[in-house]
N, C-alpha and C positions, 0 to 999 in steps of 0.2 A: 403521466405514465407511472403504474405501479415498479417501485423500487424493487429488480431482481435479487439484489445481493444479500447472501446470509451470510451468517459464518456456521464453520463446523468445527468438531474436533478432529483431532489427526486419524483416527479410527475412520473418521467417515469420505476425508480427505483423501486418504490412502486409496480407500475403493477406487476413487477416479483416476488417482495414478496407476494403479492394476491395470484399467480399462487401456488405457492409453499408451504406458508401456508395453502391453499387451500387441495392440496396434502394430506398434513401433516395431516388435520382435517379430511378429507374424509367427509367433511360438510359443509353445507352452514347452520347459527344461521339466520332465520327467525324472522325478531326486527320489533318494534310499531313502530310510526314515530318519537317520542321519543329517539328510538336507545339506550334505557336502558333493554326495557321490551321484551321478547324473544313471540313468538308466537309459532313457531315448529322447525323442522330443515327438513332440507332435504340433502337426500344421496346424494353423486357423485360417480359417476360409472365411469365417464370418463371426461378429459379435453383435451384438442386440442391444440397444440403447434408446429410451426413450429420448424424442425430441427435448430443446432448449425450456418448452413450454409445458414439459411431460406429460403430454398426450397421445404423441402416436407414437409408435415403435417403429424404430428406423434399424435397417443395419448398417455395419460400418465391417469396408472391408481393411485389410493389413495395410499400414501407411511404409511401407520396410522405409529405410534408411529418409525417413523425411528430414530435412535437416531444423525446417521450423518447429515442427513437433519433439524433435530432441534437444533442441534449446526450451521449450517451453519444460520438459519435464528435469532437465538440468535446476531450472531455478525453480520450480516445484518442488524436487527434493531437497531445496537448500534450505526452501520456507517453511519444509514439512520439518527437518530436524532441528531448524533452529528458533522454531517457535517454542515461546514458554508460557503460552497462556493455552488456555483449556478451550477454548472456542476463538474462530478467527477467521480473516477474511483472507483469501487471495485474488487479489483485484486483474493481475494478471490470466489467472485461470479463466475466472469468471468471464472475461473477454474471450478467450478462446475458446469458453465450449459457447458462447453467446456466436461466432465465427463457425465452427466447424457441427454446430445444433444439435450438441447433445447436453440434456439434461446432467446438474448436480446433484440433486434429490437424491436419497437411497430409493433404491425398492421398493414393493409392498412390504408390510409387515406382517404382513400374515401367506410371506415364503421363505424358504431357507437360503434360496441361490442369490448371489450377491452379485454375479457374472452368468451370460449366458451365450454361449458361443456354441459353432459349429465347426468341428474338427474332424482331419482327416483321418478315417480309420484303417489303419494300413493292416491293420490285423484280418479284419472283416473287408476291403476294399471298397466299402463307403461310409458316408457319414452320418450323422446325428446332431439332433440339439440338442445340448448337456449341460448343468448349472452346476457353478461353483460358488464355492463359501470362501471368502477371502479374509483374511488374519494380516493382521500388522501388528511388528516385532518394534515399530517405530516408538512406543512411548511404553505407558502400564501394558503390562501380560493381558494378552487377550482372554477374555470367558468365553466356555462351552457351555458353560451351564449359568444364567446368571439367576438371581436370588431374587425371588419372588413371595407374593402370599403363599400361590401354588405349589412352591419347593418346599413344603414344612411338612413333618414328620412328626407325627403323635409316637410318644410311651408310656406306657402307664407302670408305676409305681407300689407295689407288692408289700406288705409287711413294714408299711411305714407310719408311725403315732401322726396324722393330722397337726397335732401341738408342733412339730419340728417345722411347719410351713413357712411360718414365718420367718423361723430362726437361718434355714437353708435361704429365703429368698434374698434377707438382709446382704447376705455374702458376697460384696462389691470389691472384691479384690482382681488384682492385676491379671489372675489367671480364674475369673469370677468362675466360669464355666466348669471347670476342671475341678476347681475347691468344692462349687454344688454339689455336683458328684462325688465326689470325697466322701462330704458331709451325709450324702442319702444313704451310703453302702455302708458308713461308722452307725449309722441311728438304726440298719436294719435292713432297709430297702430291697428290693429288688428290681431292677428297672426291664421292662419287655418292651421291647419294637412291635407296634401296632400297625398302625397305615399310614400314608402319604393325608394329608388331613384335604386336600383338593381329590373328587370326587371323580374330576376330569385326568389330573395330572395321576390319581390308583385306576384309571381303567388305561391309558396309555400307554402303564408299564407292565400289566396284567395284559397287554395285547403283544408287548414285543416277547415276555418271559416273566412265566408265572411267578417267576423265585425273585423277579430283580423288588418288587418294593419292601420284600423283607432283609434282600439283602443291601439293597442303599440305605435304609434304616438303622440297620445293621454295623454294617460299615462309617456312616455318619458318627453312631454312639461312638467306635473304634475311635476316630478321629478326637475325641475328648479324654475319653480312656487314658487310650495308651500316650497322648499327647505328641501327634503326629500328621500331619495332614499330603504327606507323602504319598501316590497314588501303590509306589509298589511295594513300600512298608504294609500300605494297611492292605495289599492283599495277601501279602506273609501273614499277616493279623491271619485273615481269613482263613488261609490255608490250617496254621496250628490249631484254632478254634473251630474249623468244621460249623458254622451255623447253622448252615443248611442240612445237616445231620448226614451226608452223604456216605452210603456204606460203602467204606475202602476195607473192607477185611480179606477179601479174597483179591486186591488189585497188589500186583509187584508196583512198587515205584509210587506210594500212593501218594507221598505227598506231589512228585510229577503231575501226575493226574490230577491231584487238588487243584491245586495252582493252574492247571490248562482249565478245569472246571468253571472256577472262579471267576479267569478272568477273560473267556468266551461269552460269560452270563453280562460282564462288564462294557465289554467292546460292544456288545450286541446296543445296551444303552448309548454309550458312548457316540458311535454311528449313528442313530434315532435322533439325538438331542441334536448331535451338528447337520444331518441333510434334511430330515423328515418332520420332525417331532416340536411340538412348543407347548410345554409344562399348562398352558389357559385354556389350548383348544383340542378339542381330538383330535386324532391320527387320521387323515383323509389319504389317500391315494393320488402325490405328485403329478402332472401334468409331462413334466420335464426329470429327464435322467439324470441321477446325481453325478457330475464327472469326477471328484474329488474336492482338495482343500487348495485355497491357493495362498501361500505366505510369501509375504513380502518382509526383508531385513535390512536393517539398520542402513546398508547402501545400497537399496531401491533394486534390489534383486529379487526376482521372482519364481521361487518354487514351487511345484508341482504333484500333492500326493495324490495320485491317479487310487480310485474305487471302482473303476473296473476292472483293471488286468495287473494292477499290483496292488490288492488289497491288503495284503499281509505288513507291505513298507506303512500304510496309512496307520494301521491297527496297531505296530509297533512304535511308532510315533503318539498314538496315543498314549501308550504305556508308559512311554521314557519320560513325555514332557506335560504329565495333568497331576493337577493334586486337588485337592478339597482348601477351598477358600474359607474365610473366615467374616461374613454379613454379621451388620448390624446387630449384635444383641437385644440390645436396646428395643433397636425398630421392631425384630421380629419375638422381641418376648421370650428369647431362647432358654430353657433349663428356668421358667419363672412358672413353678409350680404354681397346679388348679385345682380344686376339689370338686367335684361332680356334685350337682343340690341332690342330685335326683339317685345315686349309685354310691356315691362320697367316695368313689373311686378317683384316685388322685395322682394326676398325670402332668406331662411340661412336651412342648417341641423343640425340635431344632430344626434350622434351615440348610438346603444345601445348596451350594455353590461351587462352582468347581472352573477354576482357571489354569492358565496354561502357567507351564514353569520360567 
């Protein structure tokens, strides 16, 4: 008989504690952006779980106060935080979803919901299937956006001697990136945000918002500039620098307005990449309503930022707790100027990544 057991990381771990304690509550706590202050709760009537053998889709209704299933996730969460390797086994889980037949595996990978449940709508008076994206605060910061070929960003390079290519690429110091750029704007340079260099990842973002792949470009360069990767630093960036050249002359409050400008064009992103959107493939039209994010923290508590009837708390949340990460140089060839054979137009990428704070 083929060997069931794998191991995972706590990232992937986590998911089936979501599931389970999920279960166990027969609720979803509805939290501010915050993630202290609770707004409502909402019921679960049902959740969706591929069988042991992940082939059929079973549901699984609210187990409330089971007492075997609250000692199983008692030492679940014990093995979840006090593990310190990066992949691992829980011999005990693996019994129990092997027991109660529900699948380990994640998902497909080519969907965004990591949970998929049916909840009571007390607002409308019935229900819906709705998928959530689940986060764990358990180990490294979760990514929103993780760093791909697809996430790189062409600029090209203005008023710069060819002869300096060299000299700029040499520059392997501690803040290699930051010095490049240095070096490009002391020789002359002028750097311009061109496109997303995936073909797939510039028509995605030209479908949610014309302006957004000039402005993650944009804003990317900021992130080296001004030396900050702070999400709401660099839309102050944005704001004083106007890229998108928006006429505020006749607006009171303009920088207000900027700033609300700015970063509606961001969240509109922001949203796309966590429910809908994946940087490889097009944009297709979900099967399943997105209900929100579900995070899980440090002592196995699970909150709830609802996208449909409080989208502002979700949005706000983004705002407070995202920044721009910092991928591989190296891997992705970042600020390692190129000269075109064909144009000797002379340009470099960056990649973007973007994780939770």
């Amino acid at each position: 008989m083929e060997d069931k057991k794998k191991k995972y990381n706590v990232g992937e771990w986590s998911e089936i504690y979501v599931f389970l304690k999920s279960l166990l509550d027969g609720k979803f706590s509805v939290m501010k952006a915050d993630l202290k202050n609770k707004i409502t709760e909402y019921e679960i009537i049902k959740i969706f779980k591929k069988d042991y053998n992940n082939i059929k889709e079973l549901e699984f209704t609210p187990m409330l106060e089971d007492p075997n299933l609250l000692n199983i996730l008692d030492l679940f969460l014990k093995k979840l935080t006090n593990s310190n390797q990066t992949t691992f086994e829980i011999k005990e889980m693996e019994e129990y979803a092997e027991n109660l037949n529900f699948s380990l595996n994640k998902g497909s990978s080519n969907q965004k919901n990591d949970l998929d449940a049916i909840i009571k709508d007390f607002y409308k008076n019935n229900s819906s299937r709705l998928g959530y994206s689940i986060k764990s605060e358990l180990s490294s910061k979760a990514t929103l956006l993780n760093a791909s070929s697809h996430t790189n960003f062409i600029y090209k390079i203005e008023n710069l001697n060819p002869e300096y290519i060299d000299l700029i690429n040499s520059i392997v110091t501690k803040k290699k990136l930051k010095d490049r750029y240095n070096k490009i704007i002391e020789k002359g340079g002028k750097i311009i945000p061109i496109r997303a260099s995936s073909n797939i990842f510039s028509l995605n973002l030209k479908c949610i918002d014309g302006d957004l792949e000039s402005l993650l470009a944009t804003m990317l360069l900021y992130a080296y500039i001004y030396d900050t990767k702070d999400l709401k630093k660099l839309i102050d960036l944005l704001v004083k620098n106007n890229p998108l050249g928006v006429d505020i002359s006749k607006i009171s409050n303009s920088s207000d307005y900027l700033k609300t400008f700015y970063s509606n064009k961001l969240l509109k992103f922001f949203n796309a990449i966590a429910f809908e959107m994946f940087p490889s493939s097009l944009m297709t039209k979900s099967t399943i309503l997105s209900g929100g994010m579900l995070i899980m923290n440090k002592k196995g508590e699970i909150s709830l930022l609802d996208k449909i009837y409080f989208f502002d708390e979700l949005n706000n949340y983004f705002l407070n707790n995202l920044k721009l990460d910092s991928p591989s140089s190296t891997r992705y060839h970042m600020l390692e100027l190129k000269q075109c054979p064909t144009t000797n137009e002379i340009y470099f990428t960056l990649n973007l990544q973007i994780r939770f704070k």
